[in-house]
C-alpha positions in Angstrom: 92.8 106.0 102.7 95.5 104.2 101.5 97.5 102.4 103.9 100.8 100.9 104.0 101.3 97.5 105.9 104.4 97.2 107.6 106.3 94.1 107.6 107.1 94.0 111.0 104.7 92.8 113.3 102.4 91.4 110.5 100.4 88.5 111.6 100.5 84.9 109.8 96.9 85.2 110.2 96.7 88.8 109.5 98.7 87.6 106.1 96.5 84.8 105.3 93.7 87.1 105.4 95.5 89.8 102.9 96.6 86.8 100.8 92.9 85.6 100.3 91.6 88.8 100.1 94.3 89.4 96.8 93.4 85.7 95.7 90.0 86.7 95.2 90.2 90.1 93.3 93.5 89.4 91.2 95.5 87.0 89.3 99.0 86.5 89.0 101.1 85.4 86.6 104.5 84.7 87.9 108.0 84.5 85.8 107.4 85.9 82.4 110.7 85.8 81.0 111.6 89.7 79.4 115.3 89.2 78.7 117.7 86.6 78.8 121.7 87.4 79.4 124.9 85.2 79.7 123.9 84.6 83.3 120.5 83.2 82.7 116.9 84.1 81.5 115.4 87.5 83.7 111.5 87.5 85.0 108.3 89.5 85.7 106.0 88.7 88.1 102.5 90.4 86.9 99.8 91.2 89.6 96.6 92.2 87.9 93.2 92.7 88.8 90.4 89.9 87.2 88.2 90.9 84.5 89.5 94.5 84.2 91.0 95.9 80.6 95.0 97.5 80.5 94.8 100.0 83.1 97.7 102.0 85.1 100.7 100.0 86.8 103.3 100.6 89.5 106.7 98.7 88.0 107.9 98.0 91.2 112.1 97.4 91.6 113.0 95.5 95.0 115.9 97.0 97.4 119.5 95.0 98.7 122.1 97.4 98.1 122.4 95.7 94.5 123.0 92.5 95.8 120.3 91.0 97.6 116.8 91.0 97.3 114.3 89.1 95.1 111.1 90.3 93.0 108.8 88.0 95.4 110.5 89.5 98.5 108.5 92.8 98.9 104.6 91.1 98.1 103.2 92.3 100.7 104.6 96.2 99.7 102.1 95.9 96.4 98.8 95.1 98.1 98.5 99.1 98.9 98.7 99.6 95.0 96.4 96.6 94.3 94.1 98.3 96.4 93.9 101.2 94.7 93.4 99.8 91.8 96.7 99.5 89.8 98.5 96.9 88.5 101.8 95.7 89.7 104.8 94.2 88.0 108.0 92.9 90.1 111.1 93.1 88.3 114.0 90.1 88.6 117.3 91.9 87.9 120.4 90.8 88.0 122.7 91.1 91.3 125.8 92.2 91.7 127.1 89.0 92.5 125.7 87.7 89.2 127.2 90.6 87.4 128.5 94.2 87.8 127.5 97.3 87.1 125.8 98.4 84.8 123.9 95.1 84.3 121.1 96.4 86.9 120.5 99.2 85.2 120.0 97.8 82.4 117.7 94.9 83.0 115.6 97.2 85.0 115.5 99.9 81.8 114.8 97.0 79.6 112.1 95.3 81.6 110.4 99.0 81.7 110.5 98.8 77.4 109.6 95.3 77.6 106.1 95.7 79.6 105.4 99.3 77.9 105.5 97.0 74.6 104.2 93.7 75.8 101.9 94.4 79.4 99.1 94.5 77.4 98.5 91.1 77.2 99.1 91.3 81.1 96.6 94.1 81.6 98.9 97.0 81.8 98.5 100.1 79.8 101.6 101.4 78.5 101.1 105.1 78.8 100.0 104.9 82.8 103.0 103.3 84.0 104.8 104.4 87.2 107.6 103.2 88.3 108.9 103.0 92.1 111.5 101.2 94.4 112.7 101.7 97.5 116.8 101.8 98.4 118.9 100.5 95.8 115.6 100.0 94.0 114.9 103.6 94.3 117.8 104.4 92.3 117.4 101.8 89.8 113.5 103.1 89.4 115.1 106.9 89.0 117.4 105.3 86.6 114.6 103.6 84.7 112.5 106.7 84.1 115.5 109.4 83.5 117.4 107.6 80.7 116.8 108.3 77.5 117.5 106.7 74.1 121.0 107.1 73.9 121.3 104.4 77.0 118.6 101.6 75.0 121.1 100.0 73.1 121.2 96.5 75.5 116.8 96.8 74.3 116.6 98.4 71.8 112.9 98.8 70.5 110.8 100.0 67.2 109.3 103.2 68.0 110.1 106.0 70.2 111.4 104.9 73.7 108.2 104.6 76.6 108.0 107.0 79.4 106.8 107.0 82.9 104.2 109.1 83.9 106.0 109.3 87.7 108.7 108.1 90.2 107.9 107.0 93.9 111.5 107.0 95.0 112.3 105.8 98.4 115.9 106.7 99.9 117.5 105.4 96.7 121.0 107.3 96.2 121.3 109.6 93.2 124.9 110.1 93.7 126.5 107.2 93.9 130.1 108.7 93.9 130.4 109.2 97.3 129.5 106.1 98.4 131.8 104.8 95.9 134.8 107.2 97.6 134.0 105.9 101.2 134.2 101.9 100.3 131.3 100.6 101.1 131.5 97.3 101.0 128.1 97.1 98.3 129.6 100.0 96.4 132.7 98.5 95.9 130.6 95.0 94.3 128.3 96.9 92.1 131.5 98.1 90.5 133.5 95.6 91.2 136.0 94.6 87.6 135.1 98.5 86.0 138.4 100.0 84.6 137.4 103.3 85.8 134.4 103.2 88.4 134.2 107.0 88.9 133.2 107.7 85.4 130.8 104.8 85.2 129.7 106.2 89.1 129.0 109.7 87.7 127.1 108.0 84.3 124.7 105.6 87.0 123.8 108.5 88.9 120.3 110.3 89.1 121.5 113.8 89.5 123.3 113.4 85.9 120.1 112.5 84.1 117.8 115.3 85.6 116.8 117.9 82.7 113.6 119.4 81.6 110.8 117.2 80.3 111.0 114.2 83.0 108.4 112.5 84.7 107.5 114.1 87.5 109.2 112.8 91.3 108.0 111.8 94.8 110.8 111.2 97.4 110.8 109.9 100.5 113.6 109.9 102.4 113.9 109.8 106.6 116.5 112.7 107.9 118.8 110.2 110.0 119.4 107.9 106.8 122.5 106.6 108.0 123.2 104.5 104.5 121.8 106.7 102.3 122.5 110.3 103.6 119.5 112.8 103.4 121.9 115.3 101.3 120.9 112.8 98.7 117.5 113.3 98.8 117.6 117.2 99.1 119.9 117.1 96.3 117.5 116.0 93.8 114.9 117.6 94.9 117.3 121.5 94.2 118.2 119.9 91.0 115.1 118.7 89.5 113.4 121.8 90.9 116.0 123.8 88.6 114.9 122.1 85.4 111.5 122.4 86.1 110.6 119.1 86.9 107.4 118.4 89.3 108.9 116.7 92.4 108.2 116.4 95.9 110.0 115.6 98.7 108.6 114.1 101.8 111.0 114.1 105.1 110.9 111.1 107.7 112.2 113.1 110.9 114.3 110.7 112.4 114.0 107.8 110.4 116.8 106.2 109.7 117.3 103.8 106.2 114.2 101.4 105.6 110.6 101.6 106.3 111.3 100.0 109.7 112.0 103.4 112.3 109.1 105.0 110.9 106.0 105.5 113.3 102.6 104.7 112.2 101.7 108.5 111.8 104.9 108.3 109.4 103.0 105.8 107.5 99.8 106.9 107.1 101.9 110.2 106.5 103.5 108.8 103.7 100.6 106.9 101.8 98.3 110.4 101.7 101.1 111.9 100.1 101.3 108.9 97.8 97.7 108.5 96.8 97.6 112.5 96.3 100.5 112.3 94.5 99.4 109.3 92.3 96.2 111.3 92.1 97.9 114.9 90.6 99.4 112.7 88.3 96.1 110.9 86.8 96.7 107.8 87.4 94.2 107.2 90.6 91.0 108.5 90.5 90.4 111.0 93.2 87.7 108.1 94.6 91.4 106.3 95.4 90.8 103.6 92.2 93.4 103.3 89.7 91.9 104.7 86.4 
């Protein structure tokens, strides 16, 4: 069964014990530089299993509202991927504070291109990549999988762009409009210095991308979201269910935003629906090892 750990009430010793059980099955390589911009060089942290050729990864793109948040924050979030045998790769992208919109978007798109080209050196096999995030990394990991071409100019690379073989999407927003309209305070920073922040709003949205051929969709989203509103969620799921587009949608009733309100039934909830999900898709054997 594959089990998610929460952060709250985890141990030291508890985490010491996780931490040498992952020291002695993987290796890490930690800040491989994948693109530098005017505000300094951005990294991948590579978590990989020993003595095991490319195989299939989770990209994993850490939450804070755009402006918080770093790629070690979330380590102990990958050990239920490790576990089942994927790969993992943390993305470093730049914050709103560093620079606006559509900076995240883009460093998370071209870190995606970079490891589909480059992870094999790392272990990762470019054509079993997933990608997931939770919050605003949710959105940036719907982002990363639904653009196409026409948005690669920032990484631009030979050959037809890579694509994801799925999304595990955790309460990210997929219209970001409304939150936009309301002035919320993180909102207003991602597009903080945009001469028209609607438009650029409406072109960073999920729900604009969604058309036939994408990879397919798992969402999670808890029913009393109270920064990311469930409508959200349900939204998506109507839309992409229009084009055609395998998605699922898994309701938290009564959590609220974060991983925090849900009960440990929710969890375990969550991960089946994950590892079957991850399963359906090929990239986890149905013994629960990554392929």
């Amino acid at each position: 069964m594959f089990l998610l750990l929460p952060l709250t009430g985890f141990g030291q010793e508890t985490a010491r014990d996780w931490a040498s059980m992952v020291g002695q099955r993987f290796t890490v390589r930690r800040d491989v530089v994948y693109r530098s911009t005017p505000q300094g060089d951005l990294k991948l942290d590579f978590y990989v299993p020993y003595d095991k050729a490319p195989g299939p990864t989770m990209l994993y793109i850490h939450g804070g509202g755009w402006q918080t948040g770093t790629k070690e924050q979330y380590v102990l979030w990958y050990l239920p991927y490790l576990q089942l045998g994927l790969r993992v790769v943390a993305v470093e992208y730049r914050l709103s504070g560093r620079a606006p919109a559509p900076a995240a978007v883009e460093d998370c798109r071209c870190a995606f291109m970079w490891v589909a080209k480059n992870g094999g050196q790392f272990g990762v096999d470019p054509e079993q990549i997933v990608i997931t995030g939770g919050s605003a990394g949710g959105h940036l990991a719907l982002m990363t999988a639904m653009l196409d071409e026409s948005y690669d100019k920032a990484c631009r690379m030979d050959g037809p762009a890579p694509k994801a073989v799925a999304v595990v999407n955790y309460y990210g927003a997929t219209d970001l409009i409304p939150g936009l309209r309301e002035g919320k305070a993180h909102f207003l920073k991602f597009f903080r210095d945009v001469a028209d922040p609607e438009a650029l709003a409406k072109q960073l949205s999920p729900l604009t991308w969604v058309r036939e051929g994408m990879p397919p969709v798992l969402t999670i989203h808890g029913d009393a979201d109270e920064m990311v509103a469930y409508e959200q969620a349900t939204l998506l799921h109507q839309a992409l269910e229009q084009a055609g587009v395998a998605n699922e949608l898994v309701t938290i009733q009564g959590g609220a935003h974060g991983r925090h309100t849900w009960t440990e039934a929710d969890t375990i909830r969550v991960q089946r629906h994950i590892e079957a999900f991850l399963t359906k898709q090929g990239v986890v054997s149905p013994t629960g090892e990554g392929k």
